[in-house]
Residue, then its C-alpha position, 0 to 999 in steps of 0.5 A: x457523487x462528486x469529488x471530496x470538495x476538499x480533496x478536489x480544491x488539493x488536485x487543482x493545485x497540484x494541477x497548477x504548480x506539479x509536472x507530470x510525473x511520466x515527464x520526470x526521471x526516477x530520481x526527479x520523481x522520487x525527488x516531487x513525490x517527497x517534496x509533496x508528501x514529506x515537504x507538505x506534512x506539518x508536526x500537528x498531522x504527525x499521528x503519535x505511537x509510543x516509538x519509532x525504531x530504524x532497524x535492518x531486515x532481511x531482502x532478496x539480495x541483502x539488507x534493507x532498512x527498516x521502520x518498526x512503530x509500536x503504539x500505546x498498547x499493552x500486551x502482545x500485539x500482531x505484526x503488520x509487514x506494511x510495503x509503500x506505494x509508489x508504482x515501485x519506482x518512488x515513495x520509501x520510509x518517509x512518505x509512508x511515516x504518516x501511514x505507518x503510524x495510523x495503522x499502528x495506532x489505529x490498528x493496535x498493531x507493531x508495524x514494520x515499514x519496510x524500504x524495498x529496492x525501487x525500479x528501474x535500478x531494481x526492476x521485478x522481481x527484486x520488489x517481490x522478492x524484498x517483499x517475501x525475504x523481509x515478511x519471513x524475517x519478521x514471521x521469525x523475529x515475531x517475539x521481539x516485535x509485535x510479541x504475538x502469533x499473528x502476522x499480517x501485511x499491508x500496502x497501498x498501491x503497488x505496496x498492497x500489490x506486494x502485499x497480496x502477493x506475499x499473502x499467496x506465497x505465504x498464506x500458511x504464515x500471514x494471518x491477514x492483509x490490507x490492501x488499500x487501493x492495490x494493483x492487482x491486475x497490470x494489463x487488465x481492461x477495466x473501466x476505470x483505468x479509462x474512466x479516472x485515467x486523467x485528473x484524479x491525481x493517479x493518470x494512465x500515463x504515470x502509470x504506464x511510465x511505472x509499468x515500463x520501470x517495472x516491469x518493461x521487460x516482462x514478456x510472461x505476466x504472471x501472480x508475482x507481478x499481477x495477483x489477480x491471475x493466481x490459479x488458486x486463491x483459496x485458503x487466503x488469510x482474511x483481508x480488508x480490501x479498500x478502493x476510492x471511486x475516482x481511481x483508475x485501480x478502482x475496478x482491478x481491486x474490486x474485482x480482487x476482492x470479490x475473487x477472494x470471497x469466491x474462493x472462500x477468504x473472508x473479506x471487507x471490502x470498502x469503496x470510499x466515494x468522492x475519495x482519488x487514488x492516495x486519499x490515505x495521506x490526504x487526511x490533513x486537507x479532508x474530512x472525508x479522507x481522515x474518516x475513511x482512513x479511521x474506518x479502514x484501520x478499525x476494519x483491519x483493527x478487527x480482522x487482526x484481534x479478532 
């Protein structure tokens, strides 16, 4: 099928007013990705949990600042460890609210929103090691927090990367994970990385220009940086795996997922049709954004109550 006709009417106007990421420094990236996400939400799409609280967890080389989000639900409640997308160099607590928030609500789930360092000043493995540092810190604080048993992690994009990483190097811990249009597979040839590498907002170049931020200096890729090439990948947590159709990372997710159910990992996978890479925040323009959204938190919904 065709684009969104509302998520496409939103790419032609980031296409007349928006420069390219991969022609930005960091900082001027960093800068347009919050001017466009957080400068463009309005308080009617601001989605309503019980509370928002700024804390402080543990990183890889010290303290990160944190976001806990509680929903209108009574009783002991999973933990969800959610890491924002952004290619690992932009995105943090702000542009990620929105998401933080859905998945709370929807997911009847404690979410805690957690601002990794950010290449180049921090470049792999510091995201990863943020990453597993910060998930055991809420594994022991699971009391104070979600007040339940189950721990789960959550990301998009280069989040759901780091929170597929951290499901393998703690998969006796984590219960379950979302990962939402993730990176799992960073010098894979997949079709779709040609096929959606240009206009469906998420473009080969910026995604290179993140790599080379990232993970430039990277001689010897291995599941840290790309989960899909773990050896094992039996005895995962179960995991809700969601993909769009005019994404580049389309066809790396999905052929994670189906690895996952090779191995034996429960899993649901979604491909969201006429859907680009970032839908996730795209519901305020799209009818059909906010109901994969809905869709994809009731999946996870289940999967963490089940």
């Amino acid at each position: 099928m065709p684009v969104d006709p509302e998520i496409a009417g939103v790419l032609q106007l980031l296409a007349a007013v928006d420069q390219p990421v991969h022609e930005m420094t960091p900082r001027q990236a960093r800068d347009s990705f919050a001017a466009l996400v957080v400068g463009g939400r309005q308080p009617a799409h601001v989605v309503p949990v019980r509370s928002v609280e700024d804390v402080t967890v543990t990183g890889g080389a010290g303290d990160l600042a944190a976001r806990v989000y509680r929903p209108e639900e009574t009783g002991p409640l999973p933990t969800v460890v959610l890491f924002h997308g952004g290619g690992w160099v932009i995105g943090d607590l702000e542009t990620h609210d929105n998401m933080a928030r859905t998945i709370a609500r929807d997911s009847r789930a404690v979410v805690v929103s957690v601002d990794y360092r950010l290449a180049p000043e921090a470049p792999f493995p510091a995201a990863v090691e943020d990453a597993l540092a910060a998930t055991r810190w809420a594994a022991a604080h699971l009391d104070e927090l979600g007040g339940s048993s189950v721990l789960a992690v959550a990301g998009d994009s280069a989040g759901g990367n780091l929170a597929a990483v951290v499901a393998q190097e703690l998969r006796t811990e984590v219960a379950a994970q979302l990962l939402v249009y993730p990176a799992t597979d960073m010098l894979g040839a997949h079709p779709s990385r040609t096929e959606n590498g240009t206009g469906y907002f998420l473009e080969t170049a910026t995604m290179e220009w993140f790599f080379g931020h990232y993970a430039g200096h990277v001689t010897d890729v291995d599941a840290r940086l790309s989960p899909a090439l773990a050896e094992d990948l039996s005895g995962l947590p179960p995991a809700v795996v969601v993909t769009a159709e005019f994404d580049p990372l389309r066809d790396e997710g999905e052929a994670y997922a189906a690895a996952l159910v090779a191995a034996g990992t429960r899993v649901e996978a979604r491909r969201y049709d006429g859907m680009v890479h970032g839908f996730f925040d795209m519901g305020p323009a799209s009818a059909a954004a906010r109901a994969a959204v809905a869709e994809t938190c009731a999946l996870f919904g289940k999967v963490l109550h089940a």
